[in-house]
C-alpha positions, 0 to 999 in steps of 0.5 A: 451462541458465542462465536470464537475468533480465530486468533491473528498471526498478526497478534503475535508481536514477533511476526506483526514487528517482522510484517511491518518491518517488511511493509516499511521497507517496501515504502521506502523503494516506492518512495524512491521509485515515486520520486524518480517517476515524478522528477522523471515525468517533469522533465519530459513535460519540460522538454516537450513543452517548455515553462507552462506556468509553475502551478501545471508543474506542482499539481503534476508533481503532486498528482503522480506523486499522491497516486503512486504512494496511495496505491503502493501503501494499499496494495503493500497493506493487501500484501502485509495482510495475505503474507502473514496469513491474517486473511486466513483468519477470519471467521465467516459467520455465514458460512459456519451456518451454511454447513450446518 
């Protein structure tokens, strides 16, 4: 038995071109927000504790930053996905076979 896929509002390239749009834009502000984050967070270290070693520095810099851009371009693909209404088009299998 064949199952159908429902097709993707993604598939469309209009919309998929507006999603990705929307997806890139929202990078950029958290870049912009994950860089003041990290510049801001070296200078309080600074302030509170003086020059430590320049590696504490770099690897502060580079643990906030990875883990801020990490979880801003996750979450903006969980976004992109609901907001486009792809979640919605998924055939569950298991429960095509429980109504029947």
């Amino acid at each position: 038995m064949a199952y159908m896929v429902p097709p993707s509002p993604l598939d469309d390239p209009k919309t998929a071109a507006h999603a990705w749009a929307r997806y890139r834009r929202l990078m950029k502000w958290m870049m912009l927000v994950t860089v003041t984050m990290v510049v801001g967070s070296l200078y309080v270290l600074y302030r509170s504790n003086g020059l430590v070693s320049i590696h504490f520095y770099i690897a502060t810099a580079l643990g906030i930053g990875f883990a801020m851009l990490l979880t801003s371009a996750l979450m903006g693909l969980v976004f992109l996905s609901s907001g486009t209404g792809h979640d919605g088009a998924i055939s569950d299998k298991l429960e095509e076979e429980r109504n029947r």
